[in-house]
Residue frames as qw, qx, qy, qz and C-alpha x, y, z in Angstrom:
[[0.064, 0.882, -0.320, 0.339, 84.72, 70.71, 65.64],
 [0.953, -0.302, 0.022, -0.008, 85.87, 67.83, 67.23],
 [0.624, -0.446, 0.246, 0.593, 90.00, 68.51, 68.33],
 [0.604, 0.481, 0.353, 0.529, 90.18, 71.05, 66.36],
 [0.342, -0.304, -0.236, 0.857, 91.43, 74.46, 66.68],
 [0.063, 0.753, 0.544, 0.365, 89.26, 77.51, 66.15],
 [0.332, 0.112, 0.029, 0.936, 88.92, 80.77, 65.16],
 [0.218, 0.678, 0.691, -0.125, 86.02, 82.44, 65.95],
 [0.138, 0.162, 0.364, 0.907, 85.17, 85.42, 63.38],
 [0.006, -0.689, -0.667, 0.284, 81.93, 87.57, 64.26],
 [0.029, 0.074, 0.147, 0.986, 80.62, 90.65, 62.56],
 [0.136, -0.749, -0.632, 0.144, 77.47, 93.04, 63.86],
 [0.242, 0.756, 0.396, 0.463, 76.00, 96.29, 63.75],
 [0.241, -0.839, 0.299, -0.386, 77.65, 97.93, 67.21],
 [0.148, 0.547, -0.626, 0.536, 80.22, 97.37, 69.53],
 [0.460, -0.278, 0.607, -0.584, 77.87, 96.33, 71.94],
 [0.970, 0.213, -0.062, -0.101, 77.86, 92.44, 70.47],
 [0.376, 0.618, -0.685, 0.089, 81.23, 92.06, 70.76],
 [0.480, -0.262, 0.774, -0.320, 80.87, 89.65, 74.22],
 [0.907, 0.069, 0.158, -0.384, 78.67, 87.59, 72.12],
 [0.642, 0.416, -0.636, 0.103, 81.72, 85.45, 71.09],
 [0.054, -0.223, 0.765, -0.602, 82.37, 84.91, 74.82],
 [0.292, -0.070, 0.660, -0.688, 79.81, 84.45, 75.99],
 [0.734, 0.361, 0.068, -0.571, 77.55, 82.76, 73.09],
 [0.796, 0.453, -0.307, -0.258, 79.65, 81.24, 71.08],
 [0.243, 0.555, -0.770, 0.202, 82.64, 79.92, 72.79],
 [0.496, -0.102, 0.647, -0.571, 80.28, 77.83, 74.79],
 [0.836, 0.382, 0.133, -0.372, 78.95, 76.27, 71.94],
 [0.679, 0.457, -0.574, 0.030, 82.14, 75.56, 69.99],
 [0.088, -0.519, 0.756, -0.389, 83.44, 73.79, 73.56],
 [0.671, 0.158, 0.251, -0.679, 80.55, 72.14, 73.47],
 [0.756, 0.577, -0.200, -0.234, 81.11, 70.72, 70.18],
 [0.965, -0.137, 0.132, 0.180, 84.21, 69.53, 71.43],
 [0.220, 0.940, -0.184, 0.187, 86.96, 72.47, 70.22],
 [0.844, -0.138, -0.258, 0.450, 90.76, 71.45, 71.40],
 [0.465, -0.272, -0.011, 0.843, 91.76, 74.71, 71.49],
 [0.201, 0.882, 0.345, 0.249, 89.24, 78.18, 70.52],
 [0.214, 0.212, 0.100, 0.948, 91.58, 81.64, 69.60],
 [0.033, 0.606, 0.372, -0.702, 90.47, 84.44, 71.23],
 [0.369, 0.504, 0.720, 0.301, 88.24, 85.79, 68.20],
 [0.217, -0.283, 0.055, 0.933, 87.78, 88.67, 66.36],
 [0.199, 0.795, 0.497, -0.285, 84.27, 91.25, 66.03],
 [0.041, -0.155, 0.273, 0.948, 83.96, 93.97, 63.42],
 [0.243, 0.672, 0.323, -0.620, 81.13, 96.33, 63.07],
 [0.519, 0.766, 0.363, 0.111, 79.24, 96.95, 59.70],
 [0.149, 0.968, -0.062, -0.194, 81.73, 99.97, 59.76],
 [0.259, -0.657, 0.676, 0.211, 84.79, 98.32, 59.60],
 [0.469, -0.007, 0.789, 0.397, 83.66, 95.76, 56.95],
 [0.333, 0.629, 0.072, -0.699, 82.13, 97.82, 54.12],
 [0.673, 0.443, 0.582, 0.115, 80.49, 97.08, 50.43],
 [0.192, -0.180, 0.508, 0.820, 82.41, 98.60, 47.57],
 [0.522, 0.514, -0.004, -0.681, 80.55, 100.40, 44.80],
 [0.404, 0.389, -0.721, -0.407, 81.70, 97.20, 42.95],
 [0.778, 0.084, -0.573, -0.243, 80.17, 94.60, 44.82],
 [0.563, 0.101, -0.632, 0.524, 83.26, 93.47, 47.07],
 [0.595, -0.774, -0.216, 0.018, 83.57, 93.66, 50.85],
 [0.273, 0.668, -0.382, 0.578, 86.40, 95.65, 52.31],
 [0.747, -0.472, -0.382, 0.270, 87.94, 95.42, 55.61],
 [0.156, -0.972, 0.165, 0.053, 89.21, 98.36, 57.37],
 [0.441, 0.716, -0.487, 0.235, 92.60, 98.29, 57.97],
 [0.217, -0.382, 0.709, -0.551, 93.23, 97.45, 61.62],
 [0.850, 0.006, 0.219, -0.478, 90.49, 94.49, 60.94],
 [0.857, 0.487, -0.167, -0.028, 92.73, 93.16, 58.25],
 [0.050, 0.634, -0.612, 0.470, 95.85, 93.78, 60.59],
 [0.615, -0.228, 0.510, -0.557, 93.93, 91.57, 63.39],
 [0.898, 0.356, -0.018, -0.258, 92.52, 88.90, 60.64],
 [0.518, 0.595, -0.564, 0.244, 96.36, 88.68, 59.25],
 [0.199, -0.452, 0.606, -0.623, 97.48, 88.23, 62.96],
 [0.801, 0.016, 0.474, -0.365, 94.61, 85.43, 64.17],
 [0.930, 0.348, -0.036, -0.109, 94.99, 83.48, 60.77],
 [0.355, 0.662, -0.609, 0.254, 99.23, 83.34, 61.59],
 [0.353, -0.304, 0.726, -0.507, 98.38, 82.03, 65.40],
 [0.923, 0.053, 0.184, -0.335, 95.69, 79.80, 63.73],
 [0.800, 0.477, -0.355, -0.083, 98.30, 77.90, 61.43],
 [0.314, 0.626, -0.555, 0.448, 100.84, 78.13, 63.67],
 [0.511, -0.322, 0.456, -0.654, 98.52, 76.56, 66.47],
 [0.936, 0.179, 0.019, -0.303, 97.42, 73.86, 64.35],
 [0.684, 0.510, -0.518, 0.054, 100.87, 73.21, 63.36],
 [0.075, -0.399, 0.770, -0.492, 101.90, 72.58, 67.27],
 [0.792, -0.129, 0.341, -0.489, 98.94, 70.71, 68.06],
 [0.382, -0.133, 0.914, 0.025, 99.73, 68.05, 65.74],
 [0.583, 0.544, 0.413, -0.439, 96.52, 68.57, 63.55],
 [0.468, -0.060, 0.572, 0.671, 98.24, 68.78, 60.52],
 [0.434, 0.841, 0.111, -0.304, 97.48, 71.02, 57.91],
 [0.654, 0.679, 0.202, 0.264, 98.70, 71.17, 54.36],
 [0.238, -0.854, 0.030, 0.461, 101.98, 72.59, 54.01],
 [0.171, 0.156, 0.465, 0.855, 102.95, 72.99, 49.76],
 [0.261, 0.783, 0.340, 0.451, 101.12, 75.82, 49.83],
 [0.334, 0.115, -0.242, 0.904, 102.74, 79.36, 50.70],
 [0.250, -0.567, -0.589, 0.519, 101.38, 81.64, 53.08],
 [0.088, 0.608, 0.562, 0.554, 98.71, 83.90, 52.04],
 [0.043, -0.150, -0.492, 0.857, 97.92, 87.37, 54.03],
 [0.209, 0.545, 0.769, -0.262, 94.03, 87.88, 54.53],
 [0.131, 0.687, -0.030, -0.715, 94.31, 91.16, 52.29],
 [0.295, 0.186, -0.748, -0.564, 94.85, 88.91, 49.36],
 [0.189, 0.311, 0.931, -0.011, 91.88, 86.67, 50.11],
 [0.183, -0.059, -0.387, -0.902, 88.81, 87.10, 47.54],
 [0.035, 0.290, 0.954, 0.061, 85.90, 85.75, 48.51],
 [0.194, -0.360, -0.465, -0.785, 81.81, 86.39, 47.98],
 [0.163, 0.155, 0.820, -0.526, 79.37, 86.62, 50.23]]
């Protein structure tokens, strides 16, 4: 994680984990050497949920937050100087598929 910017992303089973990004993890990515950690974003088993098909869901206001952190991340990286790929167009986290 060496100069690099970060997001941290954290999901658990109550509310009362949410510090553990403070206080667990952001020590660790600083650690690691981080140029710059985004204030990071927790969601509770309730607010990411398993479709009857398989898929994870994100609430709404998770995916609102996600959208939001992944705009400040690109847009952080792009001031720092870090460079990041830009021929591709900007994707909102509501279209991302992925498996877990």
């Amino acid at each position: 994680f060496k100069n690099k910017v970060i997001l941290p992303l954290a999901t658990g089973g109550s509310p009362h984990h949410m510090l553990a990004l403070d206080y667990s993890l952001r020590p660790v990515l600083q650690s690691l050497g981080a140029k710059h950690i985004l204030p990071g974003i927790y969601a509770t088993d309730a607010q990411v949920t398993l479709s009857e098909s398989g898929s994870y869901q994100v609430s709404a206001d998770i995916g609102q937050r996600l959208d939001d952190a992944v705009h400040t991340l690109v847009t952080e990286t792009l001031q720092t100087g870090l460079g990041i790929a830009t021929r591709f167009a900007p994707v909102a986290f509501s279209q991302v598929r992925c498996s877990v």
